[in-house]
C-alpha atoms as an extended CHARMM CRD file, in Angstrom:
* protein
*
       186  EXT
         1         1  UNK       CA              0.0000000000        0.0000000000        0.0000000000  PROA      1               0.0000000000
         2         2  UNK       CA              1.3950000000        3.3780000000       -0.9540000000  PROA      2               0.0000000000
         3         3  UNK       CA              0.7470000000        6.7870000000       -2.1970000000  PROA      3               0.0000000000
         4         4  UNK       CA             -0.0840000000        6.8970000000       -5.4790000000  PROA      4               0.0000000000
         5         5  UNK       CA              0.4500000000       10.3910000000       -6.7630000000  PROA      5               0.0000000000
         6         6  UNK       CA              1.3720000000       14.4220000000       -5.1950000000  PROA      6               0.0000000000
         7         7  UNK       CA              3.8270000000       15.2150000000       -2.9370000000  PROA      7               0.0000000000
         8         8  UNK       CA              4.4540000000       11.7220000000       -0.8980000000  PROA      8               0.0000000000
         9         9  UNK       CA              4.1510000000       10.1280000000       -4.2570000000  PROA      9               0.0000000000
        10        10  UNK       CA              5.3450000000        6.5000000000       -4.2890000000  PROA      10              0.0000000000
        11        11  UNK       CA              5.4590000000        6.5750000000       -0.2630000000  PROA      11              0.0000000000
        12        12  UNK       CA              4.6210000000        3.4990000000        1.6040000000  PROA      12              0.0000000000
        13        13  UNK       CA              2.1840000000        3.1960000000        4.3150000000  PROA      13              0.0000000000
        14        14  UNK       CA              2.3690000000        0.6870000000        7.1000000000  PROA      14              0.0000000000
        15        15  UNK       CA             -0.5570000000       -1.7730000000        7.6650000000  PROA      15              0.0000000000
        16        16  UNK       CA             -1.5510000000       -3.2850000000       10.5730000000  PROA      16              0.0000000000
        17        17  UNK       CA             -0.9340000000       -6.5420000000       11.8580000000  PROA      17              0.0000000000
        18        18  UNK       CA             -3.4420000000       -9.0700000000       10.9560000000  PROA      18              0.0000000000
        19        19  UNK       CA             -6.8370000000       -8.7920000000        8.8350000000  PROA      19              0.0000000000
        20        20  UNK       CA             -9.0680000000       -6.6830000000       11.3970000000  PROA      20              0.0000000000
        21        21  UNK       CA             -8.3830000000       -3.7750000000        8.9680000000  PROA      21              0.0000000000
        22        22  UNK       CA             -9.3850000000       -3.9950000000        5.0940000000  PROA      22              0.0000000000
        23        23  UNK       CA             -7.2480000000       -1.0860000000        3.7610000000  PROA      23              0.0000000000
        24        24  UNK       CA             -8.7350000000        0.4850000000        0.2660000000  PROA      24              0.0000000000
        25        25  UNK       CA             -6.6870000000       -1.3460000000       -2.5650000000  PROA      25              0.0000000000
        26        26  UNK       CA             -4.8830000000        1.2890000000       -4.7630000000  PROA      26              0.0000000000
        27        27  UNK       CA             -7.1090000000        0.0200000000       -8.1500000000  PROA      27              0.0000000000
        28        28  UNK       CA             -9.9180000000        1.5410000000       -6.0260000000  PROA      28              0.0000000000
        29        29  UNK       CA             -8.1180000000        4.3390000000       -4.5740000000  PROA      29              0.0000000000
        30        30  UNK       CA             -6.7270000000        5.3860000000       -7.8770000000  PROA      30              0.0000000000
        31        31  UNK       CA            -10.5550000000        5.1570000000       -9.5820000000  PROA      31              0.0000000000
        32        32  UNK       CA            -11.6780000000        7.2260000000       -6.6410000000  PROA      32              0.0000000000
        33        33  UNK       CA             -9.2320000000        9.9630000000       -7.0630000000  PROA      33              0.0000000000
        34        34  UNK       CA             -9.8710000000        9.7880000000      -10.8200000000  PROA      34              0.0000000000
        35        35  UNK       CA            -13.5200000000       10.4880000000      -10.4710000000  PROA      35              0.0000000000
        36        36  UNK       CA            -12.9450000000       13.1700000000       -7.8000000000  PROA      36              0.0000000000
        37        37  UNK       CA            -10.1600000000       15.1020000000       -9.8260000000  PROA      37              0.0000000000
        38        38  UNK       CA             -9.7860000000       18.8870000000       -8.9740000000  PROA      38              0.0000000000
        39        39  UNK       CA            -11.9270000000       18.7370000000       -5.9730000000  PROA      39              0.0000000000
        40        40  UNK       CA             -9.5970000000       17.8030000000       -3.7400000000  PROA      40              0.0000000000
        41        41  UNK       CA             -7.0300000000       20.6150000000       -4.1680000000  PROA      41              0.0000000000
        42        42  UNK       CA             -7.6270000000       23.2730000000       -1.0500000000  PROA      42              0.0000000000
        43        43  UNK       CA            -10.4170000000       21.1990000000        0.4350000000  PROA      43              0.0000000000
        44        44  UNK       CA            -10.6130000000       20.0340000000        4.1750000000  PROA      44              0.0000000000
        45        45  UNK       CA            -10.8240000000       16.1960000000        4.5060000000  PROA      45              0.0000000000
        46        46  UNK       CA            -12.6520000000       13.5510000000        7.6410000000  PROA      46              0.0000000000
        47        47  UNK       CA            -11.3550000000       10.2210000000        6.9900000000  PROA      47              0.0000000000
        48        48  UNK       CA            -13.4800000000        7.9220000000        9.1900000000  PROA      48              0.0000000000
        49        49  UNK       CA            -12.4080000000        4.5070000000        9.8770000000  PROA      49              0.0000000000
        50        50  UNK       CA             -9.5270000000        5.6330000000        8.6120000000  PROA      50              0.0000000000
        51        51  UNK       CA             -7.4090000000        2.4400000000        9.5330000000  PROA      51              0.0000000000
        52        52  UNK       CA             -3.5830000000        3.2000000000        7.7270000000  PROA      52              0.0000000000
        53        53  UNK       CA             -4.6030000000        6.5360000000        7.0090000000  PROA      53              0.0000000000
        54        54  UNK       CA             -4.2810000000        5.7900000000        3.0880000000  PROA      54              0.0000000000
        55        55  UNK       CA             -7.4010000000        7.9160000000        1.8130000000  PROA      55              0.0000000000
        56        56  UNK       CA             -6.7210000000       11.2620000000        4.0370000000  PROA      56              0.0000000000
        57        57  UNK       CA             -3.4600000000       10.6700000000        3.0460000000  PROA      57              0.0000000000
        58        58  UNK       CA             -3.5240000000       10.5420000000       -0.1640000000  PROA      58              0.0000000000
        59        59  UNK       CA             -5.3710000000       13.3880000000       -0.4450000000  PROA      59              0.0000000000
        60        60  UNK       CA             -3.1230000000       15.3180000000        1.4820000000  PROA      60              0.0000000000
        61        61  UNK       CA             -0.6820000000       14.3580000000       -1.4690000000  PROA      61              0.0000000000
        62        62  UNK       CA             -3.0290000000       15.5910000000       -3.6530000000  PROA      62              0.0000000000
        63        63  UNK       CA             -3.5990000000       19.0500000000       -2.3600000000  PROA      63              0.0000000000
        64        64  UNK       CA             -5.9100000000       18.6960000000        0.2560000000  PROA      64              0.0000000000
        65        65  UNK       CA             -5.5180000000       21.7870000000        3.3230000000  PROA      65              0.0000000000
        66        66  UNK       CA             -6.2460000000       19.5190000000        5.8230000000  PROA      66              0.0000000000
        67        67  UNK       CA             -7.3170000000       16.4690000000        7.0010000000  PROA      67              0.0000000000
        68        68  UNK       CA             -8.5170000000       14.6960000000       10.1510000000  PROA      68              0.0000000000
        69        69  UNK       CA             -8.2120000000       10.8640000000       10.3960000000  PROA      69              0.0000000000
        70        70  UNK       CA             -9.9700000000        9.2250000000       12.8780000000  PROA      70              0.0000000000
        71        71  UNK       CA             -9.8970000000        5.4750000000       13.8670000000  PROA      71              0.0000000000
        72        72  UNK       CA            -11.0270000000        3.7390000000       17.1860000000  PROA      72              0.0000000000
        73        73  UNK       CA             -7.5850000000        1.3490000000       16.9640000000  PROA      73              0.0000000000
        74        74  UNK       CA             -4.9360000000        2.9960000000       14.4280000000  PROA      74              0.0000000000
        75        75  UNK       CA             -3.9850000000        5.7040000000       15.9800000000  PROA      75              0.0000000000
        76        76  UNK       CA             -0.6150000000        5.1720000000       16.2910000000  PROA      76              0.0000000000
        77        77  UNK       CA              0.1090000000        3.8550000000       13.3610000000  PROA      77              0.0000000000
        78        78  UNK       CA             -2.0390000000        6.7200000000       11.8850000000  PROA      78              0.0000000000
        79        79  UNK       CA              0.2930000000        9.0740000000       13.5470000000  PROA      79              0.0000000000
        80        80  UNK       CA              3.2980000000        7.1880000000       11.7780000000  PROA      80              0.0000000000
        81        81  UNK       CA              2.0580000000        6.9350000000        8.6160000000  PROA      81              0.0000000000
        82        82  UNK       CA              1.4070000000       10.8610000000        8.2550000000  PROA      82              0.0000000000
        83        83  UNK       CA              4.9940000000       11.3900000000        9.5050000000  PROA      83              0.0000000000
        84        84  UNK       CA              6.6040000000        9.2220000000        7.0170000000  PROA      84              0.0000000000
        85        85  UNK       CA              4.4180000000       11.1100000000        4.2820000000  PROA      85              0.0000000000
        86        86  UNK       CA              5.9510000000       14.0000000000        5.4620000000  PROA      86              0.0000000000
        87        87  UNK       CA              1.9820000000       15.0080000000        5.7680000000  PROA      87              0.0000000000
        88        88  UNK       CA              1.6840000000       15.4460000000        9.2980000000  PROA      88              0.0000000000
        89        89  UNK       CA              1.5650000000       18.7880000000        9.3940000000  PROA      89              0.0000000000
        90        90  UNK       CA             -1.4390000000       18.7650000000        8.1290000000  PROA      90              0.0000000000
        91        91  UNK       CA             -3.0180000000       15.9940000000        9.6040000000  PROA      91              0.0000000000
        92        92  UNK       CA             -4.8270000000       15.5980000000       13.1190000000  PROA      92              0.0000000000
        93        93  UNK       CA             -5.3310000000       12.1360000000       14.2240000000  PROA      93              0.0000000000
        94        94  UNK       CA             -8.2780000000       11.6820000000       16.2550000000  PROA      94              0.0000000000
        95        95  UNK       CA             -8.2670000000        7.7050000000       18.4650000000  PROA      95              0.0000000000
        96        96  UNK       CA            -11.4560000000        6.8340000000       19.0130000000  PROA      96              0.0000000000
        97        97  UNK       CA            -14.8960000000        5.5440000000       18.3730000000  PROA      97              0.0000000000
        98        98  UNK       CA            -15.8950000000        7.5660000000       14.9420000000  PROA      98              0.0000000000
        99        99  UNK       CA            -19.2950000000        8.7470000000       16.6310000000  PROA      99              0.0000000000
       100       100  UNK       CA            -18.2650000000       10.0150000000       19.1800000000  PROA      100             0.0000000000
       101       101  UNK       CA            -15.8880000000       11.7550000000       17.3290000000  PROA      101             0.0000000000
       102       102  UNK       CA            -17.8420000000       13.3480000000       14.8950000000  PROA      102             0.0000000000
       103       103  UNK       CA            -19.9950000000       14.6340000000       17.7460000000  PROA      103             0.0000000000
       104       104  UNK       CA            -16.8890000000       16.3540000000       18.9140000000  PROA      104             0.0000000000
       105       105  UNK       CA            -15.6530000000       17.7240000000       16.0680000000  PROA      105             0.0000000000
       106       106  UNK       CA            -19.7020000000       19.3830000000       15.0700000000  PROA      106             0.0000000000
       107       107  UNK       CA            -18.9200000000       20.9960000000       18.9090000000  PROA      107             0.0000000000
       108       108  UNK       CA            -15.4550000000       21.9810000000       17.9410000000  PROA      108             0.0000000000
       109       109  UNK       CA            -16.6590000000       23.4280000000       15.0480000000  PROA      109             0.0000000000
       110       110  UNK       CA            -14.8480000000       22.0530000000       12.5030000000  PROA      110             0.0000000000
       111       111  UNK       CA            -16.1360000000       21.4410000000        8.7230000000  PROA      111             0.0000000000
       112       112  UNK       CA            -15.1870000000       19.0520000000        6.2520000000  PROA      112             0.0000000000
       113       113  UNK       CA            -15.4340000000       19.7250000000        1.9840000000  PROA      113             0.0000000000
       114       114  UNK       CA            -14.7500000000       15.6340000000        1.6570000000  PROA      114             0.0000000000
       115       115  UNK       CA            -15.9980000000       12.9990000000        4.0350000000  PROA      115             0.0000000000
       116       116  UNK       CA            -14.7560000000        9.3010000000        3.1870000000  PROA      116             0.0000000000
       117       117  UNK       CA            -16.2720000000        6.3100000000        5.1960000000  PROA      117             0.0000000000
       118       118  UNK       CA            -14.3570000000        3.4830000000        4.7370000000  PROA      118             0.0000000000
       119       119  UNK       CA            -15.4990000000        1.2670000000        7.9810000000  PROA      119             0.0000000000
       120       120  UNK       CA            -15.3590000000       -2.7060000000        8.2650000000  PROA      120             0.0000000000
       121       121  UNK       CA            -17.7580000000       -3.8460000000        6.0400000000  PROA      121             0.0000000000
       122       122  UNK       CA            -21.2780000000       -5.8570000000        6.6790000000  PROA      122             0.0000000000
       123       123  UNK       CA            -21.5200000000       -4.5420000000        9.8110000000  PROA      123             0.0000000000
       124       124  UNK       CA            -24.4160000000       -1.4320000000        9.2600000000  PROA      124             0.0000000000
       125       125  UNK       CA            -21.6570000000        0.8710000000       10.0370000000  PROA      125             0.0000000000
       126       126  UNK       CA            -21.5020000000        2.4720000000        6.5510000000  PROA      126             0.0000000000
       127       127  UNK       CA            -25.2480000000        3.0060000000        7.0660000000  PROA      127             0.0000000000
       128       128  UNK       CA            -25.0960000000        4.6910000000       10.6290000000  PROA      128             0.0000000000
       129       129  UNK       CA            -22.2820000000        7.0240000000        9.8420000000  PROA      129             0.0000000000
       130       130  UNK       CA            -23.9830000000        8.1850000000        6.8630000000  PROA      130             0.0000000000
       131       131  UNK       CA            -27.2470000000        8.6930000000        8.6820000000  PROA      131             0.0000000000
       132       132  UNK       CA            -25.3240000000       10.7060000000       11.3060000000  PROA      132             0.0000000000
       133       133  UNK       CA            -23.2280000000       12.8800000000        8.4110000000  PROA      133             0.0000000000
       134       134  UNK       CA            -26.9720000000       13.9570000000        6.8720000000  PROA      134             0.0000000000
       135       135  UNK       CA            -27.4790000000       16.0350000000        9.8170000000  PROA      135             0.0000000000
       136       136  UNK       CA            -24.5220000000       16.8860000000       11.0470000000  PROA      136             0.0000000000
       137       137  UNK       CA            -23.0050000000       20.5480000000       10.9170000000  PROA      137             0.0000000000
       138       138  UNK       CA            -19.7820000000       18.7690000000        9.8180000000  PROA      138             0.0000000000
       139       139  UNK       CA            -20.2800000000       19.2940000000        6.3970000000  PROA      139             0.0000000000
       140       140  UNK       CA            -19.3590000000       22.1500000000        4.4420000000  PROA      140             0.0000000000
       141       141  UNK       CA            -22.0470000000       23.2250000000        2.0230000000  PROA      141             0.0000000000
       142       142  UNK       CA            -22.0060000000       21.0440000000       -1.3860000000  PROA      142             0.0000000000
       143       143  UNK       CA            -19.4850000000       18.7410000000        0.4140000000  PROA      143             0.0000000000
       144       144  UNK       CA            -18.9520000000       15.1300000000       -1.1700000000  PROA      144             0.0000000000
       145       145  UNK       CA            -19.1360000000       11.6460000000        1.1360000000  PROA      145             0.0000000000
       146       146  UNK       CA            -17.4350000000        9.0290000000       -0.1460000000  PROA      146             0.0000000000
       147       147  UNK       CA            -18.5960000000        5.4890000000        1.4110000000  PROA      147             0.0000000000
       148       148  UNK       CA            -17.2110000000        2.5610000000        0.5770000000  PROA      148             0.0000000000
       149       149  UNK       CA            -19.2340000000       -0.7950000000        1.4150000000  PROA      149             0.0000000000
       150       150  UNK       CA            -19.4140000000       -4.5720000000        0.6470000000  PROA      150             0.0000000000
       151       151  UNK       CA            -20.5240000000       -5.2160000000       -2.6320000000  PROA      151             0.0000000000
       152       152  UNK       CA            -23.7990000000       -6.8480000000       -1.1180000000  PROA      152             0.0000000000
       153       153  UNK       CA            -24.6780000000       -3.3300000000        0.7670000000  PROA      153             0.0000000000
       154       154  UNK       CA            -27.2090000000       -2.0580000000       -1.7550000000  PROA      154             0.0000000000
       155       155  UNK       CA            -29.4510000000       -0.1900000000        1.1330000000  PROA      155             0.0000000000
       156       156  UNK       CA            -29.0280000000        3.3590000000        1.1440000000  PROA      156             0.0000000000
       157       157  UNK       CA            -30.4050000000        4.6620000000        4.8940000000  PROA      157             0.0000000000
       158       158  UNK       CA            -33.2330000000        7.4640000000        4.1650000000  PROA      158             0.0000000000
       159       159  UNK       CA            -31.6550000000       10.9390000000        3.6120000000  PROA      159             0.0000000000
       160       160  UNK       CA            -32.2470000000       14.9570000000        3.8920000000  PROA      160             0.0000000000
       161       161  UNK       CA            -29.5130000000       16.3780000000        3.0720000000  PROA      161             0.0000000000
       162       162  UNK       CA            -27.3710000000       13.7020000000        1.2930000000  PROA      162             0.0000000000
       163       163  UNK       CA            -28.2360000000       12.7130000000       -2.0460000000  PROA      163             0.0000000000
       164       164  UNK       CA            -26.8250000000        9.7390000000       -4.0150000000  PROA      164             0.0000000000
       165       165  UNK       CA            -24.2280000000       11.5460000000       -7.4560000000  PROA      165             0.0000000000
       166       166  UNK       CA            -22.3460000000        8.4930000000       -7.9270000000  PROA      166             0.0000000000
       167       167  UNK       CA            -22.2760000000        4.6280000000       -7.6710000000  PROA      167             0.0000000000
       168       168  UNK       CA            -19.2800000000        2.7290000000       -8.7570000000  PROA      168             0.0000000000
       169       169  UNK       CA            -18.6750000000       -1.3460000000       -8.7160000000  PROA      169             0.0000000000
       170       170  UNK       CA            -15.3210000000       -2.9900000000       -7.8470000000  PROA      170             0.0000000000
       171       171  UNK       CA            -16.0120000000       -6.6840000000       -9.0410000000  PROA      171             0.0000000000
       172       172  UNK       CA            -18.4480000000       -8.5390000000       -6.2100000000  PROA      172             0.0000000000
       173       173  UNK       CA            -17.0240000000       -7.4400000000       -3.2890000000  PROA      173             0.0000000000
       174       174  UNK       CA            -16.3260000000       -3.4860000000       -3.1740000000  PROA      174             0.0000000000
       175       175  UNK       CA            -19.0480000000       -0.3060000000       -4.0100000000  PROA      175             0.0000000000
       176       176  UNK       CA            -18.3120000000        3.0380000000       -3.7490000000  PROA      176             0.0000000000
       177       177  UNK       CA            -20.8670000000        5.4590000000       -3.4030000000  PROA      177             0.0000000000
       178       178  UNK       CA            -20.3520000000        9.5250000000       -3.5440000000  PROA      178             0.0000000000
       179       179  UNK       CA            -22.9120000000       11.1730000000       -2.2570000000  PROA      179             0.0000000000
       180       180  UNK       CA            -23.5350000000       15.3380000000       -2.3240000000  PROA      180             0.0000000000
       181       181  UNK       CA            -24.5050000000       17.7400000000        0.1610000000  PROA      181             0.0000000000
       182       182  UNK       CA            -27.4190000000       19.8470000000       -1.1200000000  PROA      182             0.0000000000
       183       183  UNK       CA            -26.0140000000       23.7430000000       -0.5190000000  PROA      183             0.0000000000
       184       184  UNK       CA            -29.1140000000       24.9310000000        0.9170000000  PROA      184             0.0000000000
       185       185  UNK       CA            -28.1730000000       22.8130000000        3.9170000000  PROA      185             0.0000000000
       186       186  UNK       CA            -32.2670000000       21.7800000000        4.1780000000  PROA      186             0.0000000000
């Protein structure tokens, strides 16, 4: 696993110990950038679940301002990752469970133009943090969530604010689904 383009191009990322984490494969990772393009450049990034870190990361690389990455059991390794990128000045690592987290950060004050969700999958944890992101202050207006679920996840949780731009397949066992932030905020 490594950073596929920017500034820690071609830097590689540690991984954790046994199969409890399901880092994003670079195929996907590279589509995913590819569809998002330009709008990473300048934009402040949550990476939930964020396990090695390789999503923020890499869009740190890109351009990103900022990013926080937040993980209930990586946050060391997190923290190691961003320093080897020579991203961490730009990075906050948040430990802990991603709820409570996000509740924290809406209190802080903090807003996010990109949101990806990357958590275990088959679990209805995709499902909840979306749920929780559609009312949440966290999002910038006309900011994108990326959520990436099992292939068999096909229910979308009802919605306000979040609506469904984009649904891409990664043979039977990966789906990616961008979702937009309506700019009226209602």
């Amino acid at each position: 696993m490594r950073i596929i383009t920017g500034k820690a191009r071609g830097a590689r990322l540690k991984a954790p110990k046994g199969l409890s984490t399901r880092p994003t494969s670079d195929r996907v990772k590279e589509s995913l950038f590819s569809i998002l393009g330009g709008r990473v450049v300048g934009r402040r990034v949550l990476d939930l679940f964020a396990g090695t870190g390789s999503l923020g990361l890499e869009a740190l690389s890109r351009g990103a301002s900022f990013a926080v990455l937040v993980d209930r059991a990586t946050g060391n390794l997190l923290r190691d990752n961003a320093e080897h990128t020579r991203l961490a000045a730009s990075a906050r690592v948040m430990r802990g469970d991603v709820f409570a987290s996000l509740s924290r950060l809406a209190a802080e004050g903090e807003r996010f133009d990109l949101v990806f969700c990357d958590p275990p999958y088959a679990k209805g944890l995709w499902e909840r943090t979306l749920a929780m992101l559609d009312t949440s202050p966290v999002l910038s207006e006309g900011a994108l969530v990326v959520a990436e679920c099992g292939g068999d996840e096909r229910t979308v949780p009802p919605l306000s604010r979040l609506s469904l731009s984009r649904e891409e397949h990664y043979g039977h066992t990966t789906l990616v689904r961008i979702f937009a932030a309506r700019e009226d905020g209602v």
